[in-house]
Structures are given as C-alpha cells and as structure tokens.
C-alpha positions in Angstrom: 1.4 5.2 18.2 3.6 5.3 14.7 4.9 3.8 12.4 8.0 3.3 10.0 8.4 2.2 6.5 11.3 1.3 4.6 11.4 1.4 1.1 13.4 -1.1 -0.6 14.2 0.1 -4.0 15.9 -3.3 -6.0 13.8 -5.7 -8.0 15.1 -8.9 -9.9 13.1 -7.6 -13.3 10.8 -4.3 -14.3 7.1 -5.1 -13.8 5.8 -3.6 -17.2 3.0 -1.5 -15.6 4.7 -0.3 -12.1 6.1 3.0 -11.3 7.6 2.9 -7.8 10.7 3.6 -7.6 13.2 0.8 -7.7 16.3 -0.2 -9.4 17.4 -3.5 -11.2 20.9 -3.0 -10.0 21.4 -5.0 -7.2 25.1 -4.0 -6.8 24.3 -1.5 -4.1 21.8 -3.5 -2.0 24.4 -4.2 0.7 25.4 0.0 0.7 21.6 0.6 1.0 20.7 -1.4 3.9 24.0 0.5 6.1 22.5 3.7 5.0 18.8 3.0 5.9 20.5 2.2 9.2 22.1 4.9 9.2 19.0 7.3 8.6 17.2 5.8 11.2 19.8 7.2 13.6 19.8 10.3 12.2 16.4 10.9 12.1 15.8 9.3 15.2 13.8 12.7 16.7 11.2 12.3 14.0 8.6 10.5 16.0 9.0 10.4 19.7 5.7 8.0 20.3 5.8 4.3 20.1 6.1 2.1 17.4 3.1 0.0 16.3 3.7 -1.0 12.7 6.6 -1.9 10.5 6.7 -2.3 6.7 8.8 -3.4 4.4 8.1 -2.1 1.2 9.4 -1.7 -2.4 10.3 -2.4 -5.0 11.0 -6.1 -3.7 11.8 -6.3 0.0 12.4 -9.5 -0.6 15.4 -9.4 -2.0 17.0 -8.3 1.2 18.7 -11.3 2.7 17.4 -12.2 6.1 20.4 -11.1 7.9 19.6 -7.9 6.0 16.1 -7.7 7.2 17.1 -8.7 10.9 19.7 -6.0 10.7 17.2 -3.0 10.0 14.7 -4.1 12.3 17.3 -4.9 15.2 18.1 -1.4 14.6 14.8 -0.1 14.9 14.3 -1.7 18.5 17.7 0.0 19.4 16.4 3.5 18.8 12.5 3.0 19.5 10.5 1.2 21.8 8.2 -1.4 19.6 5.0 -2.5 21.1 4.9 -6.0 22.1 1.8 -6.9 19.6 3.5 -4.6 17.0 2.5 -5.5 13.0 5.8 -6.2 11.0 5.0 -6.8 7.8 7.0 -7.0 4.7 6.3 -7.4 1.0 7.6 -10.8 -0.9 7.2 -12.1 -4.4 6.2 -15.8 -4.9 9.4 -16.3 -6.6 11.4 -15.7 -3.4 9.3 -17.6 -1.1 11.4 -21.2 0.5 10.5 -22.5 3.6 14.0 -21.0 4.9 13.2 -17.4 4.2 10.4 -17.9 5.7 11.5 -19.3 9.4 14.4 -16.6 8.5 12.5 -13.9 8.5 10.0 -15.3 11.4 12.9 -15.2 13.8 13.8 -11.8 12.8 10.5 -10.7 13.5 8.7 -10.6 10.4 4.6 -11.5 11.4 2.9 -10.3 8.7 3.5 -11.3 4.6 1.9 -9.2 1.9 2.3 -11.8 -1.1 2.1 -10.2 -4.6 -0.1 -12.6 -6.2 -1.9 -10.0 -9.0 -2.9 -13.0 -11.4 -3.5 -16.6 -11.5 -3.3 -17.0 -14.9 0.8 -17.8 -16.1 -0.6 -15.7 -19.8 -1.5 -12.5 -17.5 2.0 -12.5 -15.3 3.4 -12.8 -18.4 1.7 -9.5 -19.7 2.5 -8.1 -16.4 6.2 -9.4 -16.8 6.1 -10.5 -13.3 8.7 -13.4 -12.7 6.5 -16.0 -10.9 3.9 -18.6 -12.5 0.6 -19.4 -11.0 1.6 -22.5 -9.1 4.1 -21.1 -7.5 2.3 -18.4 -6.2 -0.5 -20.4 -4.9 2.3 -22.9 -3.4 3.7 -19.7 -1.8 1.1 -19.4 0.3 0.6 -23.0 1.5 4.5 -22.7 2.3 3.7 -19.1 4.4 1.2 -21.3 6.5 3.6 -24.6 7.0 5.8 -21.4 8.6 3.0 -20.7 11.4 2.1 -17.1 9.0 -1.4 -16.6 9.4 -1.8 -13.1 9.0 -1.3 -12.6 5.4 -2.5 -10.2 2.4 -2.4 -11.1 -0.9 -3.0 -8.4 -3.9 -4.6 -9.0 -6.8 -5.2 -6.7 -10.0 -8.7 -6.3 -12.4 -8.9 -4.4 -15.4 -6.2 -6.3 -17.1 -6.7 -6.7 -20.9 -8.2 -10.8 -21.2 -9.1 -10.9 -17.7 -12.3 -10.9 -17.9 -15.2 -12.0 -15.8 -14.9 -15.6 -15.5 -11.0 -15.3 -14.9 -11.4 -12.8 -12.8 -13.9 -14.4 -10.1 -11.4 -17.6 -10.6 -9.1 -15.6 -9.2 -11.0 -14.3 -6.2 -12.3 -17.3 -5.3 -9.0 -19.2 -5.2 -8.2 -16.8 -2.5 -11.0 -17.2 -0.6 -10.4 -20.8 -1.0 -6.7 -20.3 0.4 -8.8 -18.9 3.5 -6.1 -15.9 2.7 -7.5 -13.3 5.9 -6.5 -10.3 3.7 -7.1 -9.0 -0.2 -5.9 -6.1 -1.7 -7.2 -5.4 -5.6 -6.4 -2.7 -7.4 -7.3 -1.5 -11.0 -4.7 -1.6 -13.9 -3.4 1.6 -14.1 -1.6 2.7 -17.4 1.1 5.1 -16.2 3.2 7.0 -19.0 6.5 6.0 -18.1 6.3 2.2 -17.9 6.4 -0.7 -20.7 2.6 -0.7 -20.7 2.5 3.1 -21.0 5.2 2.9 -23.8 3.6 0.6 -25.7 0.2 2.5 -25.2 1.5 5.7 -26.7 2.9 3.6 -29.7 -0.5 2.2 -29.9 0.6 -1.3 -29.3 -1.3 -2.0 -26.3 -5.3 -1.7 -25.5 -6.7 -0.7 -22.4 -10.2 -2.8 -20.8 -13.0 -0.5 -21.4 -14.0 1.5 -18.3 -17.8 -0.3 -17.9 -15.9 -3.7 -17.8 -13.4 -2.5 -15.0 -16.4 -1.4 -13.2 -18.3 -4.4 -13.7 -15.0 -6.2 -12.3 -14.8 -3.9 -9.2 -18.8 -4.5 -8.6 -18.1 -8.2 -8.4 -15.1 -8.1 -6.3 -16.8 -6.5 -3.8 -20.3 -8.8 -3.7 -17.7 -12.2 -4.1 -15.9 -10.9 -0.9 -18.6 -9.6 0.9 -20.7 -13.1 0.5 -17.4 -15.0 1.8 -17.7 -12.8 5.3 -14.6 -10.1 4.0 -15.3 -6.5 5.4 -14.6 -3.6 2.8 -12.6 -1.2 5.2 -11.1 0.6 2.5 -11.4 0.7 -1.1 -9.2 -1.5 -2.4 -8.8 -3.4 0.8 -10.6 -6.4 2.2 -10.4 -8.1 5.8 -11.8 -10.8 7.5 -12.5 -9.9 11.4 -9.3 -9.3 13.2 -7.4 -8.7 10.2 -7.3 -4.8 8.9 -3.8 -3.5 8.0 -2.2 -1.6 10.8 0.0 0.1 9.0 -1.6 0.8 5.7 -4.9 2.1 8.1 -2.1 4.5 9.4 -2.2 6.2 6.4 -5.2 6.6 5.7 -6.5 7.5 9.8 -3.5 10.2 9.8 -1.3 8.4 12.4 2.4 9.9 12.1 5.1 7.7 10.5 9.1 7.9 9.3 9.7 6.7 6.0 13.3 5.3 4.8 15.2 4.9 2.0 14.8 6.9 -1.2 11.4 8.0 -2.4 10.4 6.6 1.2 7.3 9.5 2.7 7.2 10.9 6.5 4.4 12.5 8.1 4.5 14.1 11.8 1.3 15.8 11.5 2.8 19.3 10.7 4.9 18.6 7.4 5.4 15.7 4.7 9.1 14.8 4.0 10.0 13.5 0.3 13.5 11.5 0.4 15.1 12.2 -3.0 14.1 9.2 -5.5 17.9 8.2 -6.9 19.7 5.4 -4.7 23.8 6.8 -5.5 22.5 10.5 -4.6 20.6 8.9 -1.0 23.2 6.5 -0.5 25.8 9.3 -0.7 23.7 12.0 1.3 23.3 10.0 4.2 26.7 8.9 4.5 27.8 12.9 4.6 24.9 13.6 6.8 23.1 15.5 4.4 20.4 13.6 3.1 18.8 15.0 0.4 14.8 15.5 0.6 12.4 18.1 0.4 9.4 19.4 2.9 6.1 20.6 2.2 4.3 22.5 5.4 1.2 21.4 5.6 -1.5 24.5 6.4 -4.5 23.6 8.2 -6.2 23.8 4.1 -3.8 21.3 3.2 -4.6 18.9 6.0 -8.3 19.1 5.6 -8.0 18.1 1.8 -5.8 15.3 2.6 -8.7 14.2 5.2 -11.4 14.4 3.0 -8.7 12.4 0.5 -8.0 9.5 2.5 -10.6 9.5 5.1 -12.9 8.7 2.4 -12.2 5.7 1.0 -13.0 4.0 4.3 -15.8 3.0 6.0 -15.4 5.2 8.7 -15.6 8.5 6.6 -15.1 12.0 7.2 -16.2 13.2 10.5 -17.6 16.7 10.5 -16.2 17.7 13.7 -12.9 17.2 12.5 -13.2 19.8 10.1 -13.9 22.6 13.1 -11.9 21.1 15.9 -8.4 20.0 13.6 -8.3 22.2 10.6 -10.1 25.4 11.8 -12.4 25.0 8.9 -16.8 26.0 8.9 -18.6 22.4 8.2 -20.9 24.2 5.6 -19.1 24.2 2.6 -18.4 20.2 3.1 -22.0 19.4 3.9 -23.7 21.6 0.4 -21.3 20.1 -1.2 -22.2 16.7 -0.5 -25.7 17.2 -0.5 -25.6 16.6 -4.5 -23.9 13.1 -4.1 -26.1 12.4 -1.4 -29.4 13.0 -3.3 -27.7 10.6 -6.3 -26.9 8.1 -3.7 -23.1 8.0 -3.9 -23.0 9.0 -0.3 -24.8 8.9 2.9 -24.6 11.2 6.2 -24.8 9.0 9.2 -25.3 11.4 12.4 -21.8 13.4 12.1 -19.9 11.1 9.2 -19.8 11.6 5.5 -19.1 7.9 3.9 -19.4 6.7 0.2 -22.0 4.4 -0.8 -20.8 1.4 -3.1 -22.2 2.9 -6.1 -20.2 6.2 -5.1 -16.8 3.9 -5.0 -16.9 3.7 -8.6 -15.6 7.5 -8.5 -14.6 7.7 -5.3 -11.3 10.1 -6.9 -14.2 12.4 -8.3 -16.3 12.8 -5.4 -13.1 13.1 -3.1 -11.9 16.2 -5.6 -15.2 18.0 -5.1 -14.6 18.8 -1.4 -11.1 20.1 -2.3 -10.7 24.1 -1.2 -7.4 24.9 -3.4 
C-alpha cells in the first residue's frame, strides 16, 4: 500500500512562525493544479502498489476550489487503483470552512479534514497572524459534522508566549469537548527565517522558557490520556479507530509520491526533493523536465531514518529490523540504549526499543544517540 501527497503551496496571508513552503501569490494557482496533474502522469512509474492514503497538504489546500480538488484526485484514480476504504484527507483553515465546501469537497472524495485550530484564544491567532478568530474555528467544526465528517484532526500549538497553563488546558479541553477523534500539538518552534524569527534576532520577541513548554507537553499528554486518546506518536493523539493513515506512513516507512514543489517521495531505495520555487516547478514540468534532486539512501542511511521516526511511536524500533533490512549488528543499538534505559527514558519490551513519557521530553536527543554517521 502507498500513498500520495500533494503540496499546495498558496496561502491567503504568512503565518508569522511557519516555514513550509508557500506563496501569497495566488495568480498561479490555476497553472499549478494542471501541472500537479501533469506530474502525476509523468511520474506515474513511481509506485506500482495500491493507493491507501491521500493528502492534501500546504501551505493552504484549501484554497483550491472544489473543482480544483475533484480535478487532482479524479486524476489520481485515472492513473492508480485507490482502495475502496482509502483515507483522503486534506488540510483547511477555519476561515474557509462553509457548509458548501464542505459537501463540495465530500463529493469529490474528501473523508478526512485536518482543521488548523492552533489557538482558541483571538489575542494568540493574532500573535500567530493566522486569519481566523476563535468562534469561527470552533463553528468550523460543528459545520464539518452537519457535513456527515467524522473523522477529523485538529492541531493545536503549546509553548506560545501567554499561553500558559490555564489557557492551555482550555484549549485541550474544548477539543475533547467537540468529541474531535483526532489532536495534533506541536511545540512553538522559532525558525530564523519567519516574522517570529525576525523579530527574535531583533530582540523583539521572547521565547516560553523550556521548563514551562515541558510542563505544557506533560499536561497534554495526562489531559488526553484521562479523556480515553491513545498517544501513537509524539505529537499525535487518537481515539480508537482513528490514527492517521497517511501521516503513520511516514513514520512506519510505507512508500509514497509527493507533488508539487518542495513536495517529498520515498520508494524505499531513494528520497526525491521537488525544487521549492512554484515559476521554476510550474515551468519544469510543463517541458518535462522537472527539476528535483535524489539522495540514495544506503542501508546506514535507512537505519538512522528508522531509529528517527520509528521512535516517536509507540511501536518502537524493532531489533530485528536492524539485521534483517539494514544489514546492520543489533549491539551497537542495544549499549547504546542501555544508558537511557537505566534513567528511565526508555524501556526494552522483548525485541522493541520504545521511549518512556519522561524520555519524550528529548525524544530528538535520544533519537541522535543511535545515529552511525
């Protein structure tokens, strides 16, 4: 099984902390949409299994119209064969939820929303710059389920400067509330190239402390596990039934074709990198001669990007893996854990390493200790 991703690089406004890439210019969305169609065909011996997952992601997929979306995905079920119980999902921003979008995009296929939610508080969106207030996102999501969605995620983000704890289990709790079956959370990361980083460096902008951010991530995790959510990956929460397809593809090392510029592949032997500059993808595919780059992945490279993503899940690292897939001798992975193990941030059950919640706190840390470079 496989599955595709296409990156949809417009948004209405610049999010002041994100980094994807994505372009306020809508001018080119129509041109964009032909030419993800376009690679599709072109790259159509990428994969040969089936298709299990779709997602739309961005930038703001949203923006597409729904003719747009029903476009790309009737092309997708021209050139694969899509499971019948297949996950579509695609990313929207409160502000572009109405009730026709949503039966829109329902016909088109569209069975899965990922709502980007990140506050309830209108002060915080504001520092965030994102372009919806806090009734309308919660409204959102009552309109999703008038449309017959049920299977929805909604993310939120901790570690924002006046968040706090009070604000922050508020905001936990009015998704648990909304009965939402999915939560993504995800720390405040300052990265040097947006407005957050910008005004960071001019020493206009303050950081939470590290101990609060912690103490925010601590609490997400007992608040969701007390309302029945399972933690199957670190920043991910599910109620039974309800664990991203696709974004478990990822992490589980399931192959997948990724559209649009910036937009990742994997086929288990090499990672593709589409060039991150709509004119230059726009015009490379129309010439057939997209522009990207390859990395060969070595068996070294493979096993790091196990121990990377394998970890932050609660089905861990499996030993076996590292003789049977990557050719690799078990002992330098199990010394190496035996340290974390002694200090409690992980456990061995039979053949599987896995993090312990206190070792989820530095999950990136422990992860880079089992790197061979």
């Amino acid at each position: 099984m496989s599955g595709i991703y296409i990156h949809v690089p417009f948004c209405r406004q610049a999010c002041h902390y994100c980094d994807f890439h994505f372009s306020t210019n809508l001018s080119f969305k129509e041109k964009m949409v032909e030419a993800i169609c376009m690679e599709l065909s072109q790259r159509k011996s990428y994969i040969n299994e089936d298709i299990n997952t779709i997602y739309f992601g961005g930038g703001t997929p949203s923006l597409l119209l729904v003719d747009e979306v029903k476009k790309i995905i009737d092309e997708i079920r021209k050139l694969y064969k899509i499971n019948d119980n297949a996950e579509i999902t695609i990313e929207v921003n409160p502000d572009d939820i109405t009730q026709k979008y949503l039966r829109g995009i329902k016909q088109a296929g569209i069975n899965r929303l990922s709502i980007g939610v990140q506050a309830f508080q209108d002060n915080l969106l504001t520092l965030l710059n994102r372009a919806h207030n806090s009734e309308k996102a919660i409204n959102s999501i009552k309109e999703a389920r008038e449309q017959g969605f049920y299977n929805i995620t909604a993310d939120l983000i901790y570690g924002i400067p006046g968040l706090g704890k009070g604000k922050w289990e508020e905001n936990i709790q009015t998704l648990v509330d909304l009965d939402i079956p999915h939560i993504s959370a995800y720390a405040l990361t300052i990265e040097e190239k947006t407005v957050l980083g910008k005004r960071l460096k001019k020493g206009h902008f303050t950081p939470e402390e590290e101990e609060i951010v912690a103490l925010q991530f601590e609490d997400l995790i007992f608040l969701l596990e007390r309302a029945s959510y399972e933690q199957y990956e670190i920043s991910n929460f599910a109620k039974e039934g309800y664990i991203a397809r696709h974004n478990s593809s990822y992490w589980l090392g399931t192959h997948y074709l990724g559209l649009g510029p910036s937009a990742h592949s994997f086929n288990g032997i090499s990672r593709q990198y589409n060039i991150s500059n709509n004119h230059k993808y726009i015009e490379g595919i129309n010439i057939s001669k997209p522009e990207f780059t390859i990395e060969q992945l070595t068996d070294l490279d493979k096993a790091n990007e196990y121990f990377l993503t394998r970890l932050r899940t609660k089905w861990g690292c499996d030993l076996g893996d590292v003789k049977q897939k990557f050719n690799l001798e078990v002992n330098y992975y199990i010394d190496t854990a035996k340290s974390f193990i002694e200090d409690g941030f992980m456990i061995k059950e039979d053949n599987f390493l896995k993090l312990t919640p206190k070792g989820k706190l530095i999950a990136d840390k422990i992860t880079e200790a089992f790197f061979i470079i």
